[in-house]
C-alpha positions in Angstrom: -5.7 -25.8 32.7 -7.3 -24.3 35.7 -3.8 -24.4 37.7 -2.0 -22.8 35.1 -0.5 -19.6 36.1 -1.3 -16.4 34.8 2.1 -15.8 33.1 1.1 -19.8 31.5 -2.0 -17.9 30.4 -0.9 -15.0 29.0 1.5 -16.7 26.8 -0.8 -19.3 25.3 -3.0 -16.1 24.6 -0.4 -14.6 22.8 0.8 -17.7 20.9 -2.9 -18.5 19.4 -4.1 -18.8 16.6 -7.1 -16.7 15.7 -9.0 -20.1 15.2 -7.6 -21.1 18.5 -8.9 -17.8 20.4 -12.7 -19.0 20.5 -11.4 -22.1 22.9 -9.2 -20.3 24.8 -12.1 -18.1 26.1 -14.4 -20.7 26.7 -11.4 -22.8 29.1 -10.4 -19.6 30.6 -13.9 -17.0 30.7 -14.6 -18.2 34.2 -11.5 -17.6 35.8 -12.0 -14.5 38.3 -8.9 -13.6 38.0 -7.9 -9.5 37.1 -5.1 -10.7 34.6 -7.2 -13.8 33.1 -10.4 -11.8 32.4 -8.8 -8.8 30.8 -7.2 -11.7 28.3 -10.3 -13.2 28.0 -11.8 -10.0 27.2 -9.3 -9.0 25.1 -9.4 -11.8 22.8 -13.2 -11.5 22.4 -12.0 -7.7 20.9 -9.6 -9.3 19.1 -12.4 -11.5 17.5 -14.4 -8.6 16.9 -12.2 -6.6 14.8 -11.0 -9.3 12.9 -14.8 -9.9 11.9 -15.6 -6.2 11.1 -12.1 -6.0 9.2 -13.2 -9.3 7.0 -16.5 -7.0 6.1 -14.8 -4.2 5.1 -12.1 -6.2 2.7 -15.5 -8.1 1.9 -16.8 -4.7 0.6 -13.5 -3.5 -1.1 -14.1 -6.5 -3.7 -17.1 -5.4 -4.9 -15.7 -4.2 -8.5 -13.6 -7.1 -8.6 -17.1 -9.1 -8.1 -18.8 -6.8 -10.7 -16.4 -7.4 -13.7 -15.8 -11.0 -11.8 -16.6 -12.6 -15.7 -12.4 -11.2 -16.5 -9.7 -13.7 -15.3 -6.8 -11.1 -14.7 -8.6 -8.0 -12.9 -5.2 -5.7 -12.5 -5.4 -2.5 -10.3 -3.6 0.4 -11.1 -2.4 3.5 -8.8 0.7 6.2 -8.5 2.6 7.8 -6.2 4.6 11.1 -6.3 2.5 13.5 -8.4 3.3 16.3 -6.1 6.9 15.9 -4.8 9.6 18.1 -5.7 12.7 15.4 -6.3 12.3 11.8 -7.3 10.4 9.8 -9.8 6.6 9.0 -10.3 5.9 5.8 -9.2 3.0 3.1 -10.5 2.2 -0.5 -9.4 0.2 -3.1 -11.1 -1.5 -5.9 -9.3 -3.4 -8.8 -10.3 -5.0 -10.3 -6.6 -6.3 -14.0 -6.9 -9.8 -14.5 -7.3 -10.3 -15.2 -3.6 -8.1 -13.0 -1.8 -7.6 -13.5 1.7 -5.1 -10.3 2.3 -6.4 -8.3 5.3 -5.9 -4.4 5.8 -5.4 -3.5 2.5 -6.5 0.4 1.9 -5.4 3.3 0.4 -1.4 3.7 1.2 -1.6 6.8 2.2 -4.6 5.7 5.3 -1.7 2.6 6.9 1.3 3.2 8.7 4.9 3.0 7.4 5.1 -0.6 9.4 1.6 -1.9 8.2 2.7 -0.8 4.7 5.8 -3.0 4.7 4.0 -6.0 6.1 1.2 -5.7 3.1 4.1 -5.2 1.0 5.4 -8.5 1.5 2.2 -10.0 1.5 0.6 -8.7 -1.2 4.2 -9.7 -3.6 3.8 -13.4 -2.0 0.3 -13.8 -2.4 -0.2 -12.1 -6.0 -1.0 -13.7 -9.6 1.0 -10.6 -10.6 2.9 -7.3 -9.9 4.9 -4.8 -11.0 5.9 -1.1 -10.9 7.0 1.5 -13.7 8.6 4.6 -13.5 8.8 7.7 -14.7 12.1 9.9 -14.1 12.7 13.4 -13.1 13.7 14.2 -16.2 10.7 12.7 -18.2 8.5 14.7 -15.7 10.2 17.9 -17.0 10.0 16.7 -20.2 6.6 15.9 -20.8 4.5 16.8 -17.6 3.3 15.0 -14.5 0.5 13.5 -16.0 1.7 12.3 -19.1 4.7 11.1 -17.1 2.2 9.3 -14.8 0.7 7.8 -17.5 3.8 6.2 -19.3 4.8 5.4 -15.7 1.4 3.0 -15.7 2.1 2.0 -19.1 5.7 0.6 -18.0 4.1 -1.2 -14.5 2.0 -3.4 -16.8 4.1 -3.9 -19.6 5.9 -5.4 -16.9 3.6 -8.0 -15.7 4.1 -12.1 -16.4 0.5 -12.5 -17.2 -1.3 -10.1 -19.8 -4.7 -8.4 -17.5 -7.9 -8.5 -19.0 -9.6 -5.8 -17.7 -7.7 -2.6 -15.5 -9.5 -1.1 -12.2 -7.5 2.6 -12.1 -7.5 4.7 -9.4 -9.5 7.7 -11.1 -7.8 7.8 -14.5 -8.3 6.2 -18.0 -4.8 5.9 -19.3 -4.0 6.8 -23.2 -2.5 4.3 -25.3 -3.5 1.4 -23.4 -5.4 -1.2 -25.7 -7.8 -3.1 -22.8 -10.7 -2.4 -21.0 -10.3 0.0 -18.3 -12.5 1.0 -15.2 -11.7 4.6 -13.6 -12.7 4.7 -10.1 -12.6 7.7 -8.4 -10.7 7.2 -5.0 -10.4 3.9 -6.4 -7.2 3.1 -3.5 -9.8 2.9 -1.2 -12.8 1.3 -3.0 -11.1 -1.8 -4.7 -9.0 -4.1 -3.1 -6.8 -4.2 -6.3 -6.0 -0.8 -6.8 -5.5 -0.3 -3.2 -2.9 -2.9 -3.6 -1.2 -1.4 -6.4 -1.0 1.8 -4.1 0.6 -0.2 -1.6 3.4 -2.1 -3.8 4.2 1.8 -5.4 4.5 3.7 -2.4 6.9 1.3 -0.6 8.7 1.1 -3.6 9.0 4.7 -4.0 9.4 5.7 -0.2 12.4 2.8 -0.3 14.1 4.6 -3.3 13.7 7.6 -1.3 15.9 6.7 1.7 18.5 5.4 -1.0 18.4 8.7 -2.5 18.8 10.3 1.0 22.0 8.6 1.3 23.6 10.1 -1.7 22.4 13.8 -0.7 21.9 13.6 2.8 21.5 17.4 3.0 18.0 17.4 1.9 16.0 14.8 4.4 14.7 12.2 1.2 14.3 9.8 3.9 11.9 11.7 6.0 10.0 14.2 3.4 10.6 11.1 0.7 10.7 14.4 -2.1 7.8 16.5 -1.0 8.3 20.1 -0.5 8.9 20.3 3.1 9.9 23.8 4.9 13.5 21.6 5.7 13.7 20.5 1.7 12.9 24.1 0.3 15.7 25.5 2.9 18.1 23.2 1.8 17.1 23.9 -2.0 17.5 27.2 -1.4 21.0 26.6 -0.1 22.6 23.7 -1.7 20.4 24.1 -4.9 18.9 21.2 -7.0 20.1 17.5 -6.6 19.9 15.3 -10.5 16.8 14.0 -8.9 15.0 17.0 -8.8 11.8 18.2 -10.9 13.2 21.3 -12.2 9.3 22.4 -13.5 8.6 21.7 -9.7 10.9 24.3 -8.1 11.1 26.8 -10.1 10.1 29.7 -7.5 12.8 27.9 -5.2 16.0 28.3 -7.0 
């Protein structure tokens, strides 16, 4: 390999596999030159973030070890408590037993792009999942939290498999007849529930830039509801959209 050029090089590099990486070093460490050694170099980075980010998912099962006696261990977590238009969003996810899923954290700590690859992931790889909803109008009706609440209630009614035991992201929910586990900042503690963060915020931020389509004047694809200084100015001018929380804007219209 040692006449390889350093384009060659660079390629095979990039086409590894992370099991692969380990030999590639070794065959190419040597080589004094510039390009080769800051491949070789990175690669041995590569390797050591992968490590430290197998520890940290490693340490984000810890209640899913601790109440590792269940069969179904479902997380549970929302999104859109605080925005001004659109619905509350909740997602349910039962993770195998050994889950291999990397990067999973609290949604709101990845990017838009790692949250769409975990997305896919997490709905490939999962025993179960599924969001619930609660609308605009039920928000109004009964109040965020009992509209978050039902909105949990729907994502695991939803499931295909019944969960034995629920990890929640800081809340016991009412009406639920199965053990549950609140865990404060749970989204970033469990592996589950960070998860279930993941599968309702890209479900919710999607329905956003649907909704932005429809009444383009107010930016849903950018502020995805919440009140930004844009969305209160168009509020102001346009008045409320059907998707709006009318107990949310109250000293905006």
């Amino acid at each position: 390999m040692e006449s390889k050029s350093a384009k060659e090089i660079k390629e095979l590099f990039q086409a590894a596999c992370e099991h692969e990486l380990p030999e590639l070093i070794t065959i190419f460490e040597a080589d004094e030159r510039t390009g080769i050694r800051k491949l070789v170099e990175s690669a041995r980075k590569k390797l050591i973030a992968l490590d430290k980010e197998r520890a940290r998912t490693e340490a984000l099962k810890k209640y899913e070890r601790m109440y590792g006696e269940y069969t179904y261990i479902c997380g549970i977590d929302e999104v859109g408590r605080g925005p001004l238009a659109g619905p509350v969003v909740a997602g349910a996810v039962i993770l195998p037993k050994e889950c291999d899923i990397l990067y999973i954290n609290d949604s709101k700590q990845l990017s838009e792009k790692k949250r769409e690859e975990l997305y896919d992931i997490i709905m490939e790889k999962a025993v179960s999942c599924a969001v619930g909803y609660a609308t605009p109008e039920r928000i109004d009706e009964i109040n965020i939290l009992q509209a978050t609440y039902e909105a949990m209630r729907d994502a695991i009614s939803h499931l295909n498999v019944v969960p034995d035991i629920l990890l929640n992201d800081a809340v016991t929910i009412p009406g639920v007849n199965m053990k549950q586990i609140p865990i404060i900042k749970g989204d970033a503690k469990s592996i589950s529930i960070g998860a279930a963060s993941i599968i309702a915020k890209v479900t919710r931020d999607r329905l956003m830039v649907e909704y932005d389509k429809v009444f383009p004047e107010y930016d849903f694809a950018g502020n995805k509801g919440y009140g930004s200084a844009a969305h209160i100015e168009a509020l102001k001018k346009y008045g409320p959209t059907p998707i709006h929380r009318r107990s949310f804007i109250k000293n905006f219209c």
